[in-house]
N, C-alpha and C positions, 0 to 999 in steps of 0.2 A: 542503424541497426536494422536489419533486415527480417520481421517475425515471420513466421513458418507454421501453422496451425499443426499443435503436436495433441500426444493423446491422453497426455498424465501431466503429473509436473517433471519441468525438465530440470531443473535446478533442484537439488534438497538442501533441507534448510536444519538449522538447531539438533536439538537432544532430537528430533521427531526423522534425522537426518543427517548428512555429512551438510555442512554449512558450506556452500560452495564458493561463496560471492562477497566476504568479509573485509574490510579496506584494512583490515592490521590495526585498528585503534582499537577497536573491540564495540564499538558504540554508532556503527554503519555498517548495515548489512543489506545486501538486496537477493531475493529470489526472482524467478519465471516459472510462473507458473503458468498451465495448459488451461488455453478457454474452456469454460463449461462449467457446468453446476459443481463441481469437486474442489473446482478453484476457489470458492467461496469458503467453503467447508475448511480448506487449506491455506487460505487467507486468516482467518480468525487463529486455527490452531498457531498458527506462525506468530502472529503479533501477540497474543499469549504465553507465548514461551517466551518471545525475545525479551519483553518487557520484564517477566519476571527476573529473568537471566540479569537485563542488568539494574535491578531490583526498583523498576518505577511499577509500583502495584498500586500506586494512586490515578495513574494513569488507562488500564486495561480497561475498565469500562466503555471509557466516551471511545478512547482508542480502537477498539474492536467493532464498537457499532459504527465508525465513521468508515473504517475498512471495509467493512459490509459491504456498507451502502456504494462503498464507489468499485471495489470487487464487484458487486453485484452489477451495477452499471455497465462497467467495462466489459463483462458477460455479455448484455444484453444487446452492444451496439459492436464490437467485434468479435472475428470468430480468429482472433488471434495468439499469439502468446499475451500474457499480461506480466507487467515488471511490478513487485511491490517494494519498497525500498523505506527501512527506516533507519532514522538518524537521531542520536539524542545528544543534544552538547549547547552550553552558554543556556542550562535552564529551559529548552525548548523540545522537546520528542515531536519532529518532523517526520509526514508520512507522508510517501508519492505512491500513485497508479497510475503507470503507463499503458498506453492501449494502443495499438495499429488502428485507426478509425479513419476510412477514404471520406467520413464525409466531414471532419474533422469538429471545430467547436459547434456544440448548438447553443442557440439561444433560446432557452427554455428554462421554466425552474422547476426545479425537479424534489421531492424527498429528500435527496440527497444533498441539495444548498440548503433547505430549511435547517437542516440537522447541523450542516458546517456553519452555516452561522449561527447556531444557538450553541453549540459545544465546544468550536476549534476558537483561540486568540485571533487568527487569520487563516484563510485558506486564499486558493486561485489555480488556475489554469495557464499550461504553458501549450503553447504548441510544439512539435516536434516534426522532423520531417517526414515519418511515414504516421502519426496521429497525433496525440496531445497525454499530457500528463494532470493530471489532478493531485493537488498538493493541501495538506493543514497542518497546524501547529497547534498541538498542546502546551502548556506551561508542565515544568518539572520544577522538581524543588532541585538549585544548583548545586549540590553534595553530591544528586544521582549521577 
């Protein structure tokens, strides 16, 4: 996938939006949103909504602040599209941030692993061929 540095978000999302990016289960959805300080802002409202939608409000909290922090991240180290992608299914609400990053993983620890490991079941990093993905898992209770 090839990101293009746009100037808004280019995917809209939920009630806040036309859902663009929905796999048909109803319980994985992804946006793209546009690097920069708005994306953050629009990163939170997003997993705020989705979450309530399909009704994990035990979740929103650690949820929102772990999006933050890696929305926030993905800001700071590209100036590209950013993909946010949540998934809730077998008891687990999984969240990824993808980012275009040329200089790809760093080795560092940052605010943003203190907080995944004290809040997420597991998190990690993948790479990707134009940057990498940051990923964590919640627990959900298996009825959601």
């Amino acid at each position: 996938m090839r990101l293009t540095p746009p100037t808004q978000l280019v995917e809209p999302a939920d009630g806040l939006f036309d859902d663009a990016d929905d796999d048909g289960s109803g319980r994985t959805a992804s946006w793209v949103l546009a690097s920069g300080a708005a994306a953050v802002i629009m990163a939170q409202r997003i997993t705020r909504s989705r979450l309530a939608l399909w009704g994990l409000h035990d979740c929103v909290s650690a949820a929102e602040l772990l999006v933050t922090e890696l929305v926030t991240n993905a800001v700071r180290h590209s100036r590209d599209r950013i993909r946010l992608m949540l998934t809730a299914e077998d008891g687990l609400l999984r969240c990824e941030v993808e980012q275009a990053d040329p200089v790809r993983l760093r080795l560092r620890v940052g605010r943003e692993h203190l907080l995944l490991a004290g809040l997420a079941c597991c998190w990690g990093t993948a790479r990707t061929a134009e940057g990498k993905i940051v990923w964590f898992e919640l627990p959900t209770p298996v009825t959601a």
